[in-house]
N, C-alpha and C positions, 0 to 999 in steps of 0.2 A: 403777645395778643391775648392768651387766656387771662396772663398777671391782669392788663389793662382791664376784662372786662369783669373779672371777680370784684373790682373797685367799684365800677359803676354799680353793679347789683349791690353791693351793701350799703349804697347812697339811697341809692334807691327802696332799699327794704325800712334803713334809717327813718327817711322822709316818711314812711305809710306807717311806722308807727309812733311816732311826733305826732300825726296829725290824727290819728286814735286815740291818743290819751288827751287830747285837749276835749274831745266831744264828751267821751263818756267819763272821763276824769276817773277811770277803773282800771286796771290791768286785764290783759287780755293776754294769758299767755300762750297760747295756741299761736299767736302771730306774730311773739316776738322769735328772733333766731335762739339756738341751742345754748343752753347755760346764761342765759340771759333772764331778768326777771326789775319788776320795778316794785320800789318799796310802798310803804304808807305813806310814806312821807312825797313819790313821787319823783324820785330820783334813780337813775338806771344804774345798776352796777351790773358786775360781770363777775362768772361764780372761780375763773381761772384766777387763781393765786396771781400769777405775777404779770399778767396780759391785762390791758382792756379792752372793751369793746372793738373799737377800731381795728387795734393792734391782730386782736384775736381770729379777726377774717382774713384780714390780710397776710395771716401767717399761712390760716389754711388754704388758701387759695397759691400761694407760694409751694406751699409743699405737695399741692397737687400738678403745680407746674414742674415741679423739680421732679417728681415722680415720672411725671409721661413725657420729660426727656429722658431719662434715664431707662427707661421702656422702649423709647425706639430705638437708643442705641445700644443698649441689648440684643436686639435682633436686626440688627445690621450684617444682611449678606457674608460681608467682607471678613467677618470676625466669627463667624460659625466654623469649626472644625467639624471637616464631614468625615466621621470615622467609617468606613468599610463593614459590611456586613460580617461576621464572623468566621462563613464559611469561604466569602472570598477571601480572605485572609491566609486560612488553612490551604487555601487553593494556592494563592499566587508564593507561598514558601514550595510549596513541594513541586510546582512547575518550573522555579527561578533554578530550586536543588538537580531537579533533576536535566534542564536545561547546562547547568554547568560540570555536570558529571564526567565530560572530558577533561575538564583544567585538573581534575584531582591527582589521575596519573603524575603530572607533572611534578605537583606540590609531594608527591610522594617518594619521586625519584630525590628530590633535593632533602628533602627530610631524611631517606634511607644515607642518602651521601653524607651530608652531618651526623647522622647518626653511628656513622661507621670511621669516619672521620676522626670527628672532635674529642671524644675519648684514648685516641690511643696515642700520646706524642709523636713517634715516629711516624706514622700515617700522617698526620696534623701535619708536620714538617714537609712533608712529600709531595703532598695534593692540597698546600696552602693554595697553591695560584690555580686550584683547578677550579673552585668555584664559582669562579665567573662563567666558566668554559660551558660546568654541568649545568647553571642555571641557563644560562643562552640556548643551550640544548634541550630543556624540559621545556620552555615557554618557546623560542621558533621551530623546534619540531616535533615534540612526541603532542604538542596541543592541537595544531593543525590536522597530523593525520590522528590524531581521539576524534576529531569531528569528521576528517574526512570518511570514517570507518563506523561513522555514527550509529547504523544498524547493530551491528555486532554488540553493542555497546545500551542494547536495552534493556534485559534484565536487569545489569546495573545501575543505568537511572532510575528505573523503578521502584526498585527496592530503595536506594537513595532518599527520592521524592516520599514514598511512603514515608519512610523512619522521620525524617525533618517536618511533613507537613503532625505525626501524631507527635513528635515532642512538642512543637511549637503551638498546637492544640491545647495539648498539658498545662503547658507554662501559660498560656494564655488565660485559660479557665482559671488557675489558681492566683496568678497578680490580679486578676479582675480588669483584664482589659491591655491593651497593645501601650496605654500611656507609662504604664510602669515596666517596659520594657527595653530600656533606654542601655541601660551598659553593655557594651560590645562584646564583653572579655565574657560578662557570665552568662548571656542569654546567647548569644550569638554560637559563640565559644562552645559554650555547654550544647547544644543543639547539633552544632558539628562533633562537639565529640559521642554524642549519643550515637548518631548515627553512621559514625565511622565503626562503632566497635559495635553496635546491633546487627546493620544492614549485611554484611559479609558472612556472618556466621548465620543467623537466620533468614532471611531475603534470597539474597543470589540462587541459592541452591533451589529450593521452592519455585522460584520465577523460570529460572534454568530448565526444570523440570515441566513446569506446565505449558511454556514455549514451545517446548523443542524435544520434549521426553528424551532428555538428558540424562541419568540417574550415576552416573559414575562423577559427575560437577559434585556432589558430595564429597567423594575422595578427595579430589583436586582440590577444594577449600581448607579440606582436612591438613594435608600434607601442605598446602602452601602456611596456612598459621604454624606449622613446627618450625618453622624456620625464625631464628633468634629475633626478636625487635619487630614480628610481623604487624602483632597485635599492637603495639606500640605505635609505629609507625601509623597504621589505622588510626585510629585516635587520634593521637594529635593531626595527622593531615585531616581529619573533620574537623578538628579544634581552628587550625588554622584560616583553613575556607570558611568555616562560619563566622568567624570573627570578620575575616572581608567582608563574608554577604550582607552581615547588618547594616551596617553605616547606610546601603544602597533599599535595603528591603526596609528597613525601619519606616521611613518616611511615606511610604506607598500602603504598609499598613496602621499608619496612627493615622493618616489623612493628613491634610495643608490646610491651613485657614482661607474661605473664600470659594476653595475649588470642590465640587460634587465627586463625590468620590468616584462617579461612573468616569466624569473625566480624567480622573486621575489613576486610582488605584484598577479599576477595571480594564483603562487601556494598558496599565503594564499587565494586567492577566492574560490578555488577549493576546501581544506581543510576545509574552514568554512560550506562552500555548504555542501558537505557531509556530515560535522558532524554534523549542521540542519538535514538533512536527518535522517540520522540514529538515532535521538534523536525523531524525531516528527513524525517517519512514525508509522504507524498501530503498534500492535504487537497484536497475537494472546489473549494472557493473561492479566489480571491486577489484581493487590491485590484487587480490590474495586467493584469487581465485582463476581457474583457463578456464578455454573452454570445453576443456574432456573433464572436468570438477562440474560442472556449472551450466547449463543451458535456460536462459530466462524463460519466464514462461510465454510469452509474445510469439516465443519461436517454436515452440512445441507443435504447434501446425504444421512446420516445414518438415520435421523431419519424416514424414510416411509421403513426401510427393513426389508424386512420377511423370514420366514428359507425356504426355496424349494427345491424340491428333481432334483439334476440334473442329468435328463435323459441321458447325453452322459457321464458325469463322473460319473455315478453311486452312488451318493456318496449326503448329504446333504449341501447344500449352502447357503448361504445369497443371497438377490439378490434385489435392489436399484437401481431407476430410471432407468431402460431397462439395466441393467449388472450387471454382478454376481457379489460377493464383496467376499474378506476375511471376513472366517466365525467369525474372533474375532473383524473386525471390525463391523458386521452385529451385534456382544453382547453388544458393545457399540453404536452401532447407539438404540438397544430398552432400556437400562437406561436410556441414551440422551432422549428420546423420552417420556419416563414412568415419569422424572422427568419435564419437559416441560408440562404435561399432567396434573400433578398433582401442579403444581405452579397456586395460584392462579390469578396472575398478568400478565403485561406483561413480553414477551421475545424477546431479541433484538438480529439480528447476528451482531451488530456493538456495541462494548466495551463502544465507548463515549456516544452515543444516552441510552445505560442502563445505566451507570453513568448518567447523568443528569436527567434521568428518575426518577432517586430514589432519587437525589437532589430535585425532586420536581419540576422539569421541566416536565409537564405529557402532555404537548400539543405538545412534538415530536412525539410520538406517533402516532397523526393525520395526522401530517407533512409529517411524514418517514413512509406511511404504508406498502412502500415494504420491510423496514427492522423488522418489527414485524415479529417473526419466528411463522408457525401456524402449529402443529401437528393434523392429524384427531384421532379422537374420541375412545376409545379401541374397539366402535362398530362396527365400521367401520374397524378399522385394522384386529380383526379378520373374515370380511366377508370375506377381500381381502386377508387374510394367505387361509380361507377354500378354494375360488376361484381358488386360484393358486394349492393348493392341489388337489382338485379334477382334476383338469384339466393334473397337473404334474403326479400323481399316475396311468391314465389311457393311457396315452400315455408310462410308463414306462411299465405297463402288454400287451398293444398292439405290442411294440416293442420289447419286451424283449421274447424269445424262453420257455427260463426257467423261470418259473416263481414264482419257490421257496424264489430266491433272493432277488425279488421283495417284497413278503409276509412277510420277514421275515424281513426285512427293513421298511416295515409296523409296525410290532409287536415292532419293537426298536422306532420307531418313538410315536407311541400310549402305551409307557409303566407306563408312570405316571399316565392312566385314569384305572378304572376298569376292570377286564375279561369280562365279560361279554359285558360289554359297547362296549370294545375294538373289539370283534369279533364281532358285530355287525354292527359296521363300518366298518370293514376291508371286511366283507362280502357283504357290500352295494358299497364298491368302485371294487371290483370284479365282480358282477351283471352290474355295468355301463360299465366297460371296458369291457365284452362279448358284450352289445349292441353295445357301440362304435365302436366297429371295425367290427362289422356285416354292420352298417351305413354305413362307409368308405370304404368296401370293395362292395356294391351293389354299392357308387357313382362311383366304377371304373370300376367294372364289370359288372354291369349291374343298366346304370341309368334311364334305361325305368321303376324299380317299384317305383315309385313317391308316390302311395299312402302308398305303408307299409313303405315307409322310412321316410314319413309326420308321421305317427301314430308311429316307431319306434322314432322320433326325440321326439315326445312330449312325450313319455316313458322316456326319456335319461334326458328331463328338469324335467320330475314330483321325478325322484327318485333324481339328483344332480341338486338342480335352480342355481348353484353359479358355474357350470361348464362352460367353455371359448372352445365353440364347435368349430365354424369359426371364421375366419379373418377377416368379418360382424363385429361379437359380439367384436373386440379389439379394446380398446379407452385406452387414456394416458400411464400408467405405461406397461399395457397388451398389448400393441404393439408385436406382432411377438412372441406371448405366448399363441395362442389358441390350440387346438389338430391338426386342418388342419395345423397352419403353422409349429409345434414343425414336424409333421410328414413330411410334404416338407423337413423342414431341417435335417432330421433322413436318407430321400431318402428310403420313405419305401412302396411297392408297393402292398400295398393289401395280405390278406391272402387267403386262400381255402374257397371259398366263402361257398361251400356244407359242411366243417367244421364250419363256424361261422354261419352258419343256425341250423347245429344240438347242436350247444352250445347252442344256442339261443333258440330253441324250447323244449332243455332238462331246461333250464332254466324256464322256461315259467311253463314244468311241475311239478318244486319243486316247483314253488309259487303257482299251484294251490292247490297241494298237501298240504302243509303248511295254505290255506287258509281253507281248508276243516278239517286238524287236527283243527284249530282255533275255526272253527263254531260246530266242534262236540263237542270241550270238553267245549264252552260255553251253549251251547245246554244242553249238561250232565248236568253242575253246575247248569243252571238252573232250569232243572226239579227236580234234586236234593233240590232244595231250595223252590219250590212248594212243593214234598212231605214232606219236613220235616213241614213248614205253617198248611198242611190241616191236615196231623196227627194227630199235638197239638191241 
């Protein structure tokens, strides 16, 4: 189409100057086309050596055709290499390196076996047919649990990923670019063995430490490269791995013809990213640890809970750190706790810090003392179970009309101690709850008698000491768990004041009553025990 219409316009340009030179019979160069001119004599020539006229247009009209095809197919979609931004580049090596940081193990077990192997005839001769055996076993099992144990296993990648993403940096800045990075053996290769023989001596230790305040992983590094071929073996198994990772990373960082690099090299960034992730984050569990090592942190809750009687649900509960729990999680927070109690050693809420613990690393411990898990004492636990009882069981007789219910949820609760024992208690937390609510009902009805309610409160602490009277007495756990505040939140406004006096003074006279059966019948026994003395 353009060829066709460059033709017509020099027909065209032709004709209007033909028909100029007949009028004025003068040259008019202003009008004719470029390097064109007409003699004395009236004859047109053309100033190009070996073209005329004709020729002359239609050449350049051609070669502007051949140009803006050769322009659009220049920038044809399909045919653009979208190279990667530089720094995802740097990026997607050092997540692919440290994404595979579990295969290493493996590739190092089979390297140290050749290594140990192939040089020495009679070995060679011995453990010819083992190396199917050793390879089968470094790639279906030490590869699987490298990944299944993938936390433990982070400093490692890290330092890994670092050392490959800055060689690979290097080499990139100095080739000028991922296109001249093509041979396996020296970019690849070389990149693995950088960072086989950088990452272990400098990385580990360093990562180790700011993790997990580690500082004895220094030794441990130390002493493990004395060992013959350590360093060796480092190195080439980076050599080896890098030589694999090329073939597959190359392509993802030169880019593909046609494809936008977000689709291409970005989604394996993304892809590698995550699967790092999901490999090296926390997990609750590990084969390598129990649970006197080890309490996650999920469960740190359970271990301070104790059963309590809840006064609006009537009913018995667990209840940890200032809220009620499921009662079967409250049976599982006291094993958790009973086995924690009973371990002699440390207990860690963090998986790794107990794994290294029991490797022999003991000075995390000092490092990490907010992850040492500490249970208090069974001493201590049952003050705070009585605590909360005494305090729960009297607000439930003060609030409660019936008070059968009450008793009798008493009696199920105290079933596994003695009869005797049992109503002795249960009679003692009755006695409190009469005073109790005789206290709370003068503070509202009449709190001009100050001195019988001083002399009544110190009655209330001498028979229950571990009772949570006011909102004074509540610290930590017992926040908004004493009688006054249980009774604010119940909305309970005092009883029949002249009823909780005469409970209170019939009360008064079965203990003295009781105290006088006491001193008579020791009274008896012992005059009983003087006559029988002076008789003999």
């Amino acid at each position: 189409m353009i060829h066709a219409r460059c033709i017509v316009m020099r027909r065209l340009n032709l004709a209007a100057h033909h028909n100029l030179n007949k009028k004025s019979g003068w040259p008019h160069f202003k009008n004719y086309p470029p390097h064109i001119y007409r003699s004395h004599s009236g004859s047109i020539k053309n100033q190009h050596p070996r073209l005329s006229t004709t020729n002359r247009i239609s050449f350049i009209c051609t070669k502007r055709h051949q140009l803006s095809t050769a322009s659009i197919t220049k920038t044809r979609p399909d045919t653009i290499i979208h190279t990667p931004p530089f720094p995802v580049r740097v990026a997607l090596v050092s997540s692919a390196t440290a994404l595979a940081t579990p295969v290493f193990p493996a590739i190092g077990l089979v390297n140290a076996f050749l290594r140990i192997v192939l040089p020495e005839p009679t070995l060679r001769a011995t453990f010819s047919g083992f190396l199917g055996t050793v390879t089968s076993f470094a790639f279906w099992t030490v590869i699987p649990n490298s990944y299944g144990v993938g936390p433990l296993l982070v400093p490692f990648a890290m330092g890994n990923g670092l050392c490959a993403g800055a060689a690979y940096a290097f080499v990139d800045v100095v080739s000028g670019g991922p296109k001249g990075l093509k041979n396996p053996i020296l970019v690849g290769g070389g990149i693995g063995a950088f960072t086989g023989a950088f990452a272990p001596l400098y990385c580990y230790g360093p990562l180790f430490y700011q993790l997990y305040g580690v500082e004895s992983i220094f030794d441990s590094i130390h002493a493990l490269y004395q060992v013959p071929f350590m360093a060796q073996i480092s190195v080439m198994t980076g050599f080896i791995a890098g030589g694999m990772m090329h073939p597959l990373l190359y392509f993802f960082a030169s880019g593909v013809k046609g494809v936008p690099w977000l689709n291409f090299s970005g989604v394996a960034l993304f892809a590698t990213s995550l699967a790092a992730y999901l490999v090296y984050s926390p997990k609750d569990t590990l084969l390598l640890v129990t649970d006197e090592q080890y309490v996650p942190r999920k469960h740190l809750g359970l271990l301070n809970a104790v059963v309590r009687y809840n006064v609006e649900q009537g009913e018995f509960a667990a209840f940890s750190d200032g809220k009620w729990i499921d009662f079967e999680d409250g049976k599982k927070g006291f094993a958790l706790a009973e086995i924690v109690r009973k371990y002699s050693d440390v207990t860690f809420d963090d998986a790794m810090l107990a794994v290294l613990y029991d490797y022999g690393f003991t000075d995390v411990a000092e490092r990490n003392p907010d992850r040492v898990v500490k249970v208090m004492s069974i001493k201590d636990f049952r003050s705070r179970e009585e605590a909360f009882l005494q305090t729960d069981w009297v607000v439930a007789c003060i609030n409660k009309k019936d008070k059968s219910d009450v008793l009798e949820e008493l009696h199920t609760h105290f079933s596994s101690i003695g009869a005797s024992k049992r109503q002795r208690k249960i009679q003692a937390m009755k006695d409190v709850s009469i005073a109790v609510e005789l206290l709370f009902s003068l503070k509202q009805h009449d709190a001009d008698s100050t001195e019988f309610m001083s002399s009544l409160e110190a009655w209330i602490r001498q028979a229950a000491p571990k009772i949570i009277l006011y909102a004074s007495d509540e610290y930590g756990d017992y926040s908004n768990q004493s009688v006054e505040s249980q009774l604010q939140q119940l909305s309970w406004t005092g009883g029949d004041l002249t009823y909780s006096k005469s409970r209170w003074e019939h009360l008064l006279v079965q203990k003295r009553e009781k105290l006088w059966r006491w001193a008579f019948l020791a009274t008896g026994s012992l005059g009983a025990i003087c006559v029988h003395f002076l008789s003999g």
